[in-house]
C-alpha positions as a printed Julia matrix, in Angstrom:
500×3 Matrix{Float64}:
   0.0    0.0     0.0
   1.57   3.1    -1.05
   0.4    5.84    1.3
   1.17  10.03    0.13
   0.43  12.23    2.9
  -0.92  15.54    2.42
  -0.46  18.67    3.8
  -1.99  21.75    3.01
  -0.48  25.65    1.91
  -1.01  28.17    4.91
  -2.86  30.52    3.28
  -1.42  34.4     3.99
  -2.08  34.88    7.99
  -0.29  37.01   10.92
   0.91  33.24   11.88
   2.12  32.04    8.39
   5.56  34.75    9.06
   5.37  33.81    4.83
   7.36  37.5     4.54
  10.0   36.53    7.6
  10.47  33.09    6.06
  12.82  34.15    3.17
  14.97  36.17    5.14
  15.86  32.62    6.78
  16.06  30.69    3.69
  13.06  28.64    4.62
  10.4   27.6     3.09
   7.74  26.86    6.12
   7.45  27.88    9.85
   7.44  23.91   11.11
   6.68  20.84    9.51
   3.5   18.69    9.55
   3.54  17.4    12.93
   0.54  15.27   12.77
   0.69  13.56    9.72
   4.69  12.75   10.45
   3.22  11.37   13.63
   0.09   9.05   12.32
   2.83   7.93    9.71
   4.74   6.25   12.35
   0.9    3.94   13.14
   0.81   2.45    9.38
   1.88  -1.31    9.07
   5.28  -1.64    8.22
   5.24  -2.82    4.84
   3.38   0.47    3.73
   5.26   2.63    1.76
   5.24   6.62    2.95
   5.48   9.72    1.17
   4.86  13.27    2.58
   3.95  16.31    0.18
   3.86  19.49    2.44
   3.08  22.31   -0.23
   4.12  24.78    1.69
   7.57  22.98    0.66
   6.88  21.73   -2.95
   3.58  21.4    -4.82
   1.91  17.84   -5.27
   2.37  16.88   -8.91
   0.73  14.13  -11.04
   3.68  11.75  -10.3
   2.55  11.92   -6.62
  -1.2   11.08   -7.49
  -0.06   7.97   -9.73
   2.36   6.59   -7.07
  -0.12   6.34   -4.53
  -2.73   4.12   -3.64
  -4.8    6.35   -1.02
  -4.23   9.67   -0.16
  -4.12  10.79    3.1
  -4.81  14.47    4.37
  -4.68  16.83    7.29
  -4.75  20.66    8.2
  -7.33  23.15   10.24
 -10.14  25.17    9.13
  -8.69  27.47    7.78
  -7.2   25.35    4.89
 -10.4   23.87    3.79
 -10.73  25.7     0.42
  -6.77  23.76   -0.32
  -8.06  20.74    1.11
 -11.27  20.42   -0.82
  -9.74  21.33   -4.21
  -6.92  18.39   -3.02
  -9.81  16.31   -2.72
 -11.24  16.69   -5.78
  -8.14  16.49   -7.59
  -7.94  13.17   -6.09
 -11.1   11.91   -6.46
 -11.15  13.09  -10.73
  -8.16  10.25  -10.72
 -10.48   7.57   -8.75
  -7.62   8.0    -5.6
  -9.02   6.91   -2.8
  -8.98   9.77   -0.05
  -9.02   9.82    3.89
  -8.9   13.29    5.78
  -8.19  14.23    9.42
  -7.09  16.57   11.74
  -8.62  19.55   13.66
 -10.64  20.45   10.18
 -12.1   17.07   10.74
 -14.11  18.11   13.83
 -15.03  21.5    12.45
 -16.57  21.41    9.01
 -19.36  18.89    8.91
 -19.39  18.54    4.94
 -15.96  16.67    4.66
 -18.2   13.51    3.68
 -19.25  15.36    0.31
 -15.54  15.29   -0.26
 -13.99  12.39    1.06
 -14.0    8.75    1.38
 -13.01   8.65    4.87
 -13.24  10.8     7.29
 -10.98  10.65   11.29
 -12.76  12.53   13.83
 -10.64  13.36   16.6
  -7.62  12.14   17.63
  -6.26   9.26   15.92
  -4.18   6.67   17.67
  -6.0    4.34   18.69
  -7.9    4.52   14.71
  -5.42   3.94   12.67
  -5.26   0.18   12.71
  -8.25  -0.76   11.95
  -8.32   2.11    9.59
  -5.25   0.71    7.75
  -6.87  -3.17    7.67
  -9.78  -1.68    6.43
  -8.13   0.72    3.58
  -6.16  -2.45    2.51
  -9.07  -5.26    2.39
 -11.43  -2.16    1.3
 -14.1   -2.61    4.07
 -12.93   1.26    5.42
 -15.54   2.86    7.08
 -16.9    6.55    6.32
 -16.43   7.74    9.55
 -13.93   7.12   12.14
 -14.29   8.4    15.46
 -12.49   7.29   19.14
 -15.65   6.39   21.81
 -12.65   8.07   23.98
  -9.28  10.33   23.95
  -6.62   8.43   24.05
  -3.61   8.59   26.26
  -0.38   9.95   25.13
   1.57   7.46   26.03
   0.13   5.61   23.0
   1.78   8.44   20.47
   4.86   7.37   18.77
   7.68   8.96   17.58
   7.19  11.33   14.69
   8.45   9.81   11.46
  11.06  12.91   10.7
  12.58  10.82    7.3
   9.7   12.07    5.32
  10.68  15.48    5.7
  13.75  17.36    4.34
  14.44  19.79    7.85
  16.57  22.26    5.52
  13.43  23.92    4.43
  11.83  24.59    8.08
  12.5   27.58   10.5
  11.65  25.83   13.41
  10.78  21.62   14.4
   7.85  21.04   16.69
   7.03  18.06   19.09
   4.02  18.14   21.57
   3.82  17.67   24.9
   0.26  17.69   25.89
  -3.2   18.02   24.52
  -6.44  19.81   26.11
  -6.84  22.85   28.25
  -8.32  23.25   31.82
 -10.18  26.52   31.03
 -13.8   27.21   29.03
 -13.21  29.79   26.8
 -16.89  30.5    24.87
 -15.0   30.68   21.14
 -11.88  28.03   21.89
 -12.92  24.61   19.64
  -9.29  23.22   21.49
 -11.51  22.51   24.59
 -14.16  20.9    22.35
 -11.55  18.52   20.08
  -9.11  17.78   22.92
 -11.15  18.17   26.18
 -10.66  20.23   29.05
  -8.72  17.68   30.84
  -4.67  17.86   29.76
  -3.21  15.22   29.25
   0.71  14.53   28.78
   3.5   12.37   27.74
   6.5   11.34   30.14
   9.78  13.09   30.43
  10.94   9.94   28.61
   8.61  10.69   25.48
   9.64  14.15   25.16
  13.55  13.67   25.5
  13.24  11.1    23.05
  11.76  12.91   20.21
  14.31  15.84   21.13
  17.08  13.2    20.95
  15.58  12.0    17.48
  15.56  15.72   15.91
  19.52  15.84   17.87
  20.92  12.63   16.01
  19.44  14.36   12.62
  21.7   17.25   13.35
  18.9   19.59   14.2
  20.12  22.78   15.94
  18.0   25.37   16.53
  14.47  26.08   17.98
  11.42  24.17   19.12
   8.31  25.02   19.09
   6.21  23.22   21.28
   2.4   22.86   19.75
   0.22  22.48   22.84
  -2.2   24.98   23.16
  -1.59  25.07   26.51
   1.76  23.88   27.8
   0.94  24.58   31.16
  -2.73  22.74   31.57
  -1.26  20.82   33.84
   1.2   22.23   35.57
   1.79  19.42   38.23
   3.33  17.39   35.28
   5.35  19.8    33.62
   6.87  20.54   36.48
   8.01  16.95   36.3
   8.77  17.28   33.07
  11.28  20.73   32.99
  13.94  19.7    34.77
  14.74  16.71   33.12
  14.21  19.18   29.8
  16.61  21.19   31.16
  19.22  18.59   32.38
  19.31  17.49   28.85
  19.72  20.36   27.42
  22.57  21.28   29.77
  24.31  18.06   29.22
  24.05  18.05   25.26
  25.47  21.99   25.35
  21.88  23.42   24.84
  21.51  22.58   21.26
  17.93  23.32   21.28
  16.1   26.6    22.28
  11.75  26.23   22.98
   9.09  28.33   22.29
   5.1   27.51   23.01
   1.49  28.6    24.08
   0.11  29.21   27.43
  -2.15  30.66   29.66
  -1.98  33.58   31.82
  -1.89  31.99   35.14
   1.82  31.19   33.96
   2.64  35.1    35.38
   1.43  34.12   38.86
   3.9   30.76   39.42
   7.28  32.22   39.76
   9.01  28.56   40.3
   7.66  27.69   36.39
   8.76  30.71   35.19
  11.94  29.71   36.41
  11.88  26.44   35.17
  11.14  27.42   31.59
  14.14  29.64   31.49
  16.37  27.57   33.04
  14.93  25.13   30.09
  15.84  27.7    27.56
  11.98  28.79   26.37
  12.54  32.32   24.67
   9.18  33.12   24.1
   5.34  32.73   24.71
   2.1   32.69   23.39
  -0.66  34.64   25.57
  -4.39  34.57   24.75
  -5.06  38.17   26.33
  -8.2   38.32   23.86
  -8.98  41.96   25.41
  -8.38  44.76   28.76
 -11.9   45.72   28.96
 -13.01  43.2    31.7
 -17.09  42.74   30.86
 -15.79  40.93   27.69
 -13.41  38.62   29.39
 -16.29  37.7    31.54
 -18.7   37.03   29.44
 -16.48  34.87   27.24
 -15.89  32.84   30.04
 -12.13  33.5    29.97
 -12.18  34.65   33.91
  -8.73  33.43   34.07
  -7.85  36.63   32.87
  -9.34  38.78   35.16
  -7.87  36.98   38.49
  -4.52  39.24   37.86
  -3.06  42.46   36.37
  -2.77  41.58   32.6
   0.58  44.52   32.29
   1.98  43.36   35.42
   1.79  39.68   34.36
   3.08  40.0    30.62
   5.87  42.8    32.32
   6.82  39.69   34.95
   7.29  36.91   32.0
   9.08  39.2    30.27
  11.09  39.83   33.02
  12.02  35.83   32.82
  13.84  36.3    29.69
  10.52  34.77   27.42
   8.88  37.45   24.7
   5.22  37.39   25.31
   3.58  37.14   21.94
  -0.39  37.51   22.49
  -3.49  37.06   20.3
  -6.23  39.79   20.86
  -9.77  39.52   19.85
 -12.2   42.37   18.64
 -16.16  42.11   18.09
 -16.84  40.53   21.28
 -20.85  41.72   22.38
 -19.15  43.8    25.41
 -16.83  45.75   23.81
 -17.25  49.73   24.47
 -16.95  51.73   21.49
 -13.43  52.87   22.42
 -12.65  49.1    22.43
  -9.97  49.7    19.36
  -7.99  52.63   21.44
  -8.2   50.48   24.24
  -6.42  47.52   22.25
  -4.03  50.2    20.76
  -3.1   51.5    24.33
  -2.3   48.04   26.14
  -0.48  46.5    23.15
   1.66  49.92   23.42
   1.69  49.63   26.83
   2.81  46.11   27.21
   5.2   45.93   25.01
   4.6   43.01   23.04
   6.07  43.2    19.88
   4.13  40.57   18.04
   0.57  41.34   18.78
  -1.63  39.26   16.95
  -5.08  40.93   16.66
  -7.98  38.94   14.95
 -11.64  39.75   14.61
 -14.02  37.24   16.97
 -14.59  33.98   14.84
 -17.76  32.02   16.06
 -16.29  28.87   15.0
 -18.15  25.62   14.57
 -18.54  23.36   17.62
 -18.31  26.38   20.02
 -20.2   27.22   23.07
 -19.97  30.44   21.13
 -21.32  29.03   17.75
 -24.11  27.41   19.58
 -25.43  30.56   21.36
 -25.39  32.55   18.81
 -27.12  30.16   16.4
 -29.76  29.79   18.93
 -29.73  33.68   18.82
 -30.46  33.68   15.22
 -27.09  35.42   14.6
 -24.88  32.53   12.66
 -24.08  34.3     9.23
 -22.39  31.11    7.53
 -19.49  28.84    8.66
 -16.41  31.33    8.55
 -13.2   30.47    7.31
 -11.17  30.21   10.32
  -8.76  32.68    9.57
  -9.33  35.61   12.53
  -7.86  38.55    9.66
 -10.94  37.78    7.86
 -12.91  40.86    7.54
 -16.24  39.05    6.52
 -17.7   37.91    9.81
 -19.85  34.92   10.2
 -22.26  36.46   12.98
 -24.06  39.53   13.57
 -22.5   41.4    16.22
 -23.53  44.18   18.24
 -21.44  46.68   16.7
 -22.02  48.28   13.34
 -20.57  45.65   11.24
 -19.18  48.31    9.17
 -17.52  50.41   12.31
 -16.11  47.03   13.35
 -14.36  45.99   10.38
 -12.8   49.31   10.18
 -12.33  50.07   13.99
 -10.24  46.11   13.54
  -8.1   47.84   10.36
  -7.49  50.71   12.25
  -5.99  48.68   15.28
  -3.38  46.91   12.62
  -2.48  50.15   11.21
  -1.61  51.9    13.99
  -0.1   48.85   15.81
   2.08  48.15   12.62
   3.57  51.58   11.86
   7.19  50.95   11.96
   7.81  53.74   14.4
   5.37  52.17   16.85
   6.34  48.52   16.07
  10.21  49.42   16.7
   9.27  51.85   19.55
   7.64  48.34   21.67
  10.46  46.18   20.33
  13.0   48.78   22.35
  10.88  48.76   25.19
  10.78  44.96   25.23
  14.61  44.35   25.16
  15.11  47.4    27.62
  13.1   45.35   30.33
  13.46  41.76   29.29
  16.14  39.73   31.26
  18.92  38.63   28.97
  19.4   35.41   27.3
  21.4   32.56   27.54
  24.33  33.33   24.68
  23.59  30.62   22.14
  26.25  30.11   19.17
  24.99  31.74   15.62
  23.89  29.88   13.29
  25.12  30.6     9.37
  21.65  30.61    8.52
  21.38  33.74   11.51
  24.36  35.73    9.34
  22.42  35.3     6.33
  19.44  36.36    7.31
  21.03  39.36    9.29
  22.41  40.13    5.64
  18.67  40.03    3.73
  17.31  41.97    6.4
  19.85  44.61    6.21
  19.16  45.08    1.94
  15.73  44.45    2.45
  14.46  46.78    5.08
  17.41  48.66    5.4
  17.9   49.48    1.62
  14.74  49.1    -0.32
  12.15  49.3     2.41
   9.99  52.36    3.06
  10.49  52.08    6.74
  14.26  52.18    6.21
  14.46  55.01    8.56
  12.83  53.49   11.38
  15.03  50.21   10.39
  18.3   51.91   11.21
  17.53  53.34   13.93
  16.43  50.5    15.34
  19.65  48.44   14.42
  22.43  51.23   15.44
  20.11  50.7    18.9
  20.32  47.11   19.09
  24.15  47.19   18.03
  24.91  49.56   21.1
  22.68  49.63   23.46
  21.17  46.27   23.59
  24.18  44.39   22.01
  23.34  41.25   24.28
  19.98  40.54   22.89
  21.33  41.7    19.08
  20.44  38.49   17.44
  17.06  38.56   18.98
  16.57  42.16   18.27
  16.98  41.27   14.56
  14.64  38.64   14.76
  12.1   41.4    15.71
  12.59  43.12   12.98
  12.42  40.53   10.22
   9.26  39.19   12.16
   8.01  43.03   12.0
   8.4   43.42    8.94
   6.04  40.31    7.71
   3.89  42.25   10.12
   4.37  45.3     8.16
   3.83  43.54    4.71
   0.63  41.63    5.72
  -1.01  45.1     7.4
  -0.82  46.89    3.96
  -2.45  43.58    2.4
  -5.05  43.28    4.84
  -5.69  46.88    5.31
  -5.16  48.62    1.84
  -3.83  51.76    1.97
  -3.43  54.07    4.37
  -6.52  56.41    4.05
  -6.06  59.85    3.11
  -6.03  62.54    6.04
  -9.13  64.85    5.43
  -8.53  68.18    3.62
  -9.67  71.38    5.67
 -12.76  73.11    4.35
């Protein structure tokens, strides 16, 4: 059984960095994690192959090698999926797709012979007997979640890591808290569960003997669900890292109670995390509440980000506009706390109502449900009726990314950042890090239009913040994708009004 594995282009987003990548040399953020990892469940006389287009596109030779194709991705790549899927099917391929789309967008039948609901490990068997006998079922769904200890290694021979900025392995899956518009509680429960120190060194080990230097990112969408276990879990990350001469830095997601548990904060930098994901959604409290994110509300958001920062990790946070609370000054509100904070990468996103949501459901019983939505959060068509003037939103949201995005501003909370952050470990430059140093420099210090602000910025790094130069840089290749996909997103900046 010949088995191609398919995973879908990002499509342009805050969190595809598609303008940072080339500065790198890469071609992707992070491989397929998933897929790499449901690979390792096939029988062992299967034969594998992995197309990731963000790395190369699928061709016909692809389609005629294989005997069933297999696919993956999230929401927000169902327009690539389904036209995968029909390209597919017009050959009489048989298809099977899976993943977080799986659970969200209840039409994947239309489109494909097989469909995984959930998570997959204990599936795949009788999945694979069946796909090979052909008595494979429609649907495939787990009565239960399955424990992690049941998730193999991920088969890293399918990819080619020369093309990706950063590997990922995963630690845990679910989230303790009930957030009204998360689907992660509604795929992966609100009860975390983890793998052992022992799983997690090994796949580090794995991506070590491969000659993988470099960063991590660790997918969970909430490292810390469970923080009783990865408290387990650090030092041993951290011992290993120590021993090997830290050839790996991390990066992942978590919630905001992380600010209040100084010991973890600890641990993480004594594990080498550099930076953070924060849902912060919003400052105006009514909204937090009724979202049901009250986590948020239990502690001073500034003084929280301010003490992670203060732990050597960049806070990058998601922020969410169009929630039914928000005051009409919501958008200088936003402005002011992102400036405040000084979070460089601020990821601001209109409010999705995405399927499967405590949020979805109210509002369909509301009569408010527009259509299904897309899952991207830059998408300026929303998919409910909120309380705001649709228009005033949309344009209250562009305003936010224009204003946040400036290079003057951007640069002006990147200083501010390094100023207070503590410094990091010294880590050896890469080649790749030289390289990109030199893109940025023609790039946005040459042929940009923020060139100014560019300069300035770098003749600051150079002297004043010379021990955090490297990560300084980094800032401003990120901002600059920033930069690229605010103009996209936003059009033009509008013309200032003349005086009558």
């Amino acid at each position: 059984m010949n088995a191609l594995l398919i995973y879908p282009e990002w499509p342009d987003t805050y969190w595809s960095f598609k303008h940072a990548l080339p500065f790198e040399g890469k071609r992707s953020l992070y491989p397929p994690l998933g897929l790499m990892t449901i690979a390792s469940l096939f029988p062992p006389h299967w034969k594998k192959r992995l197309v990731d287009t963000n790395i190369r596109p699928l061709t016909e030779d692809d389609l005629k090698w294989a005997d069933v194709a297999m696919l993956s991705g999230m929401m927000i790549h169902k327009p690539e999926l389904l036209q995968i899927l029909e390209r597919c099917r017009k050959r009489g391929l048989r298809t099977v797709i899976g993943g977080p789309v799986a659970s969200s967008v209840a039409e994947l039948p239309q489109h494909a012979d097989h469909v995984v609901k959930g998570e997959a490990e204990e599936l795949i068997a009788d999945l694979c007997q069946g796909l090979e006998n052909g008595t494979a079922k429609p649907m495939y769904e787990a009565a239960e979640r399955p424990g992690l200890h049941l998730t193999p290694l991920p088969d890293i021979s399918l990819i080619n890591l020369k093309h990706y900025s950063a590997m990922a392995i995963q630690y845990s899956r679910g989230c303790p808290f009930n957030c009204e518009f998360c689907d992660i509680i509604e795929i992966y429960g609100r009860k975390p569960r983890t793998k052992s120190p022992d799983q997690v060194i090994a796949e580090l080990e794995q991506l070590r003997q491969v000659k993988w230097r470099g960063s991590i990112f660790i997918v969970d969408d909430n490292f810390i669900g469970n923080k009783r276990m990865v408290k387990e879990m650090l030092p041993q990350l951290a011992a290993w890292n120590d021993r090997l001469t830290h050839p790996f830095t991390f990066y992942t997601e978590a919630s905001m109670n992380l600010s209040d548990d100084l010991e973890l904060l600890q641990m993480m930098k004594d594990a080498r995390f550099t930076r953070v994901f924060l849902g912060i959604e919003t400052p105006v409290e009514e909204s937090l509440i009724q979202a049901q994110k009250q986590q948020n509300t239990r502690r001073g958001l500034l003084e929280s980000v301010q003490r992670i920062q203060s732990y050597g990790m960049e806070v990058m946070a998601g922020f969410i506009v169009g929630f039914d609370n928000d005051p009409e000054e919501i958008f200088d509100k936003q402005v002011e706390f992102i400036k405040e904070s000084a979070i460089p990468l601020a990821m601001v996103g209109m409010l999705i109502a995405l399927p499967n949501t405590q949020l979805y459901r109210r509002l369909l019983k509301e009569g408010r449900i527009v259509e299904e939505g897309s899952g991207d959060n830059m998408d300026t068509r929303l998919n409910f009726i909120p309380k705001m003037n649709p228009e005033k939103l949309v344009e209250g949201y562009r305003s936010i990314l224009r204003r946040i995005y400036n290079p003057e501003a951007y640069y002006d909370r990147a200083r501010r950042f390094l100023a207070q952050a503590a410094p990091l470990h010294r880590t050896t430059p890469r080649m790749s890090d030289y390289v990109a140093l030199l893109r940025s420099m023609v790039k946005q210090g040459v042929l940009s239009s923020s060139r100014r602000s560019y300069w300035k910025f770098f003749i600051e790094a150079a002297t004043r913040y010379r021990h955090a130069f490297d990560r300084a840089i980094t800032l401003a290749i990120m901002g600059h994708h920033f930069e690229v996909l605010t103009r996209i997103v936003c059009g033009p900046e509008p013309e200032p009004e003349l005086e009558r």
